[in-house]
C-alpha positions in Angstrom: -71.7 129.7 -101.6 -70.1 130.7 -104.7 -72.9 131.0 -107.7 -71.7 131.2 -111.4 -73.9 131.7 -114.5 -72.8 131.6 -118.1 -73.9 133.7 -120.5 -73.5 135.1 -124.1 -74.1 132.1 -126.0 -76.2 131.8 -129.0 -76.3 130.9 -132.9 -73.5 132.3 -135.1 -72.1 131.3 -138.6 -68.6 129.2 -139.0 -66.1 131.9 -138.9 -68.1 134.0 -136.7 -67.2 135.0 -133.0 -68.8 134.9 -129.3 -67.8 135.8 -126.1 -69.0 133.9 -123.4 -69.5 135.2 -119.9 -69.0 133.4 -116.2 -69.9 136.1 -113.6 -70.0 135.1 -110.0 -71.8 136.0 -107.1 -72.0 134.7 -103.2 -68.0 134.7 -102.7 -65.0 137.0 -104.5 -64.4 134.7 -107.8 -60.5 136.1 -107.8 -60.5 133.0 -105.1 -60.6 130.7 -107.4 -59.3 129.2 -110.7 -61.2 129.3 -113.5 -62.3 126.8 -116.1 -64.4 126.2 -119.3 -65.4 123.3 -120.2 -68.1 122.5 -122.8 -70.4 119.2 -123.8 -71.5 118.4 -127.0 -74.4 116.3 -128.3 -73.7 112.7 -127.8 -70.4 113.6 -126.1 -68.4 113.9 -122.9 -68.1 117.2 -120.6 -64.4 118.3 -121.7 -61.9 120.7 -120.5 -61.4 123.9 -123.0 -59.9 126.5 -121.2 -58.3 127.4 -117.0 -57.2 130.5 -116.1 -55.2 131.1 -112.6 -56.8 133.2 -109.8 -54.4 136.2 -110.8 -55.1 135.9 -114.6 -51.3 135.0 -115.1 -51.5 131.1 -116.2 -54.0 130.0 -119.0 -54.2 126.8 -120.6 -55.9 125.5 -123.5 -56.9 122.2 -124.9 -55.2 121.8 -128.5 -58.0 122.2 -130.8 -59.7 125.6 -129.8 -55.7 126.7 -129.5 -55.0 130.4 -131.3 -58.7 130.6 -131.7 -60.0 131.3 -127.9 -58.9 133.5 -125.3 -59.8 132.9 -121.9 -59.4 136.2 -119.6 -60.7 137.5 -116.5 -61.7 140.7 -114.4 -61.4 140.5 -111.2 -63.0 143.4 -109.8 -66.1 143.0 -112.1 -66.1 139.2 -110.5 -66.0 137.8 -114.1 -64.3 135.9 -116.6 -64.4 135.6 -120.5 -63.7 133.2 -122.8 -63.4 135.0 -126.5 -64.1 132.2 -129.3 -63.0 133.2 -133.1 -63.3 131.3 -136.0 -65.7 129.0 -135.1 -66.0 126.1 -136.3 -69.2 123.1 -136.3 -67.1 121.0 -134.1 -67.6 123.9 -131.3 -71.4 123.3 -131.2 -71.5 122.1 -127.4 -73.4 123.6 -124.2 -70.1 125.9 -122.7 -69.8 125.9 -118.6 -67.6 127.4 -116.3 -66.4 125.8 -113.0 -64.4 127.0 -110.4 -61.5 125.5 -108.4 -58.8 126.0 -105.6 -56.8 123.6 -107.4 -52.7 124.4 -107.9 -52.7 127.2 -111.1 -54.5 125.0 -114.2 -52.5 121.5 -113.5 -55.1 119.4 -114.5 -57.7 121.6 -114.8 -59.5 119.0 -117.3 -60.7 116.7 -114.3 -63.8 117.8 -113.6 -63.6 116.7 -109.7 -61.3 119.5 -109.1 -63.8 121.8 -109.3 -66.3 123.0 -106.6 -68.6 125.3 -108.4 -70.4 124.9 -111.5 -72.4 127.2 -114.0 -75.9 125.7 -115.5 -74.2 126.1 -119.2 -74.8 128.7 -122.0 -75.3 126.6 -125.9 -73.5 127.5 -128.4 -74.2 126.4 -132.0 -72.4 126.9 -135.1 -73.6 126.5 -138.5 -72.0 125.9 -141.7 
């Protein structure tokens, strides 16, 4: 069974930058699409960021567009998601899920996922 844990999370100023962290363990992640989704206080679970199995489709939802970049390394059975210029509105707890879905098509709905992270929180402040 395929195990995923988040990490690099943390407090950080708007502006600032982190680089979260989904490393894998149990199967080979390069099996599997990738995404991020996050949950903020009060809020629905949504969709951020997919990345194909190969590393060669991303997708992004519109608001963290130009600011994150969601990449991944195979052979170290990991994958990133830089976040610069963080804003408030990107205070949430960040998972990672993974798929066998088609590339990212409709990598928002959750129940395309088989494996999920427990979550890393991320919290910006003014």
């Amino acid at each position: 069974q395929l195990q995923l844990v988040e990490s690099g999370g943390g407090l950080v100023q708007s502006g600032g930058s982190l680089r979260l962290s989904c490393t894998a363990s149990g199967y080979t992640l390069g099996n599997y699409n990738i995404g991020w989704f996050r949950q903020a206080p009060g809020k629905e679970r949504e969709g951020v960021s997919c990345i194909s199995r190969s590393g060669g489709t991303t997708d992004y939802t519109n608001s963290v567009k130009g600011r994150f970049t969601i990449s991944r390394d195979n052979a170290q059975n990991t994958v990133y998601l830089q976040m610069n210029s963080l804003k408030p509105e990107d205070t949430a707890v960040y998972y990672c899920a993974a798929g066998s879905f088609y590339y990212c098509t409709g990598y928002r709905r959750q129940e395309v996922y088989d494996y999920w992270g427990q979550g890393t929180r991320v919290t910006v402040s003014l």
